[in-house]
N, C-alpha and C positions, 0 to 999 in steps of 0.2 A: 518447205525447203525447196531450195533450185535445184532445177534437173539438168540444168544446161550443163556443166559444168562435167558431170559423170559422161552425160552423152559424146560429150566431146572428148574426154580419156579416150570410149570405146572406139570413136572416129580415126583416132589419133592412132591406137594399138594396132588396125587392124590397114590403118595403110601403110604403118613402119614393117607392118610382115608381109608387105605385099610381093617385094623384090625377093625376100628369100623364101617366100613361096614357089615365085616364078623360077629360083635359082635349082633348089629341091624337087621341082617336076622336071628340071633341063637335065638334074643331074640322075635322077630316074631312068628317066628316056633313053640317058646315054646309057647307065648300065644295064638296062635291058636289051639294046642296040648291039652290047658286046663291047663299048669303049671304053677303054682304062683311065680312071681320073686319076690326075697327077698331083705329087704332094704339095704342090703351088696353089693348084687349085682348089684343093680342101686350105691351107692355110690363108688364100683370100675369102672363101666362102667363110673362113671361123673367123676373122677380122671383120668382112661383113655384120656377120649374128653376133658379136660382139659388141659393136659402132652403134646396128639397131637398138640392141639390150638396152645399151649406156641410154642412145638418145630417146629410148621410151621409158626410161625410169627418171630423168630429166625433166621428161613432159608431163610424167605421173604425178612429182614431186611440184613443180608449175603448178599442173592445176588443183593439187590438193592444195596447194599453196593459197592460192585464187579460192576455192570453196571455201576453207577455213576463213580467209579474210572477208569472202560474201559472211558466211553465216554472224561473223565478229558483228559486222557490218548492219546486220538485222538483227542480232541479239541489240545490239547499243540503239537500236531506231526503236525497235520492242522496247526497250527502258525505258528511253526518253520520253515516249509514249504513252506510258505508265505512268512515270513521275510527272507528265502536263497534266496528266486526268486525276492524279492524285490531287497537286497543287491546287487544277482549279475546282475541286468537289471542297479543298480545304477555302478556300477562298469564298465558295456561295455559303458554306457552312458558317463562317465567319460572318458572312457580310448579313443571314439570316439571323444570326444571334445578335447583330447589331440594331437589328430592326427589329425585332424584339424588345431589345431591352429600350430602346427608344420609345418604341408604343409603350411601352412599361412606366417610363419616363412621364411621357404626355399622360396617363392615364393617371398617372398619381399627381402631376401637377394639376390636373383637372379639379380632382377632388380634394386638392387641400385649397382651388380657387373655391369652390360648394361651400366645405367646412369652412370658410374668412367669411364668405358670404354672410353667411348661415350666421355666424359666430355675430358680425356687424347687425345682422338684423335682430336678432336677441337681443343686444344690447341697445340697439335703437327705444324696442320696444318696451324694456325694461323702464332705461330713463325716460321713457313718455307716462310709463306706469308711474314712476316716481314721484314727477311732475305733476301731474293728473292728481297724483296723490295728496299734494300737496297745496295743489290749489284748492283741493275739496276740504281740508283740513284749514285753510287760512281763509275761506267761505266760511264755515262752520263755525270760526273763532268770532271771525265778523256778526254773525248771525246772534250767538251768543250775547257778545255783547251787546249785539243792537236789543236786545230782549231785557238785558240786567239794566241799562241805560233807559229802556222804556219803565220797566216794571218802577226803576228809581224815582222818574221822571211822573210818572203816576202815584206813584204815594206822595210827592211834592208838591201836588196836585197842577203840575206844569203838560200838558198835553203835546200832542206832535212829535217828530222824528229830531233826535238829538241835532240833525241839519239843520232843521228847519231854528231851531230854539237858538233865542239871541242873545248878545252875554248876558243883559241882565238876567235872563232865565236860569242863565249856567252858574253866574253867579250864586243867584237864591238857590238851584239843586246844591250850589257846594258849600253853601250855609246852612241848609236843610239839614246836608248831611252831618256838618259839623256839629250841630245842635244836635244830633240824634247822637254823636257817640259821645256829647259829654254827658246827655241825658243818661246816655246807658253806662261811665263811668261813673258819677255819683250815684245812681242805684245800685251798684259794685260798691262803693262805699261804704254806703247807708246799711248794706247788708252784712259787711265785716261791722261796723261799728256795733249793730244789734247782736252780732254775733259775741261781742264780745261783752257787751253789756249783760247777756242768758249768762254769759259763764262767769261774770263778777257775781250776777247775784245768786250762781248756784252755790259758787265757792263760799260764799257768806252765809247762807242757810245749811251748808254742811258746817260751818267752824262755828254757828249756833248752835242745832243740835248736841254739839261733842261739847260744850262748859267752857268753862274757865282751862281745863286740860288742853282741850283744842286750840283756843288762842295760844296758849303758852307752846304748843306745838309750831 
């Protein structure tokens, strides 16, 4: 708090009583002297103490006037003071959760570039699997045949890599071959026809034994 202010009341009070200090020692004097004060001169002395009264309760009312409006004056500086430290503590608080959730931000766009990453190279690797897969698979098929087309080409008694052998070769393995499955359908034939031949003549050696009954059956 200011001191100024009070100091200055005391300053004030104590030179408004100065004259009727000096007036109350004159009027001492005299009536210890033996002089008669007249009624003028008490009714100027009470107009004086009067005049002083008013104008030191004037000066009182001034300068309580003047403190109050300092103290106003520093309460409202105190606030405003208060509320910049408030605002700006709200401000870095703010601008801290910003960057936060920003690094927050980056952090997780990081890792969902890893997981694309990550995800693309799986799948790279996948379809190289596939591939791979597949070529070992249409090798394999090649290989095969190259072996059914040998092993062919050797019962046909034609020798060398199906390449190498020229159409007539190809020709003769694919008459070879034709020869061979009609060989193998008329012995499919010949083997129903005997088949059926056993069961004519079993059915006749059964309708012998049983008579004349059995025919007529």
């Amino acid at each position: 708090m200011n001191t100024r202010p009070a100091a200055r009341i005391v300053a004030v009070t104590l030179i408004a009583l100065m004259p009727f200090c000096a007036h109350a020692a004159n009027s001492t004097a005299n009536t210890a002297n033996g002089a008669s004060v007249s009624d003028e001169d008490l009714s100027s002395a009470s107009e004086r103490i009067r005049e002083t009264g008013a104008k030191l309760q004037a000066d009182i009312r001034k300068a309580r006037a003047r403190l109050e409006a300092q103290q106003a004056k520093e309460e409202a500086e105190r606030k405003r003071e208060a509320e910049q430290a408030r605002q700006l503590a709200l401000r870095e608080e703010r601008q801290q959760q910003a960057q936060e959730a920003a690094q927050a931000r980056a952090r997780q766009e990081e890792l969902a570039k890893i997981e694309k990453a990550e995800r693309e190279k799986q799948r790279i690797l996948t379809a190289q699997r596939e591939k791979e897969a597949q070529a070992a698979e249409k090798l394999a098929a090649k290989q095969r045949a190259a072996e059914a087309l040998k092993a062919m080409r050797a019962s046909a008694g034609i020798s060398g890599t199906f390449a190498e052998a020229t159409p007539a070769e190809k020709q003769q393995l694919a008459l070879n071959q034709a020869s061979k499955q009609q060989a193998a359908a008329k012995e499919e034939e010949a083997r129903k026809l005997e088949a059926k031949e056993k069961a004519a003549a079993a059915l006749k050696a059964m309708r012998a034994s049983a008579g004349p009954k059995g025919y007529a059956d």
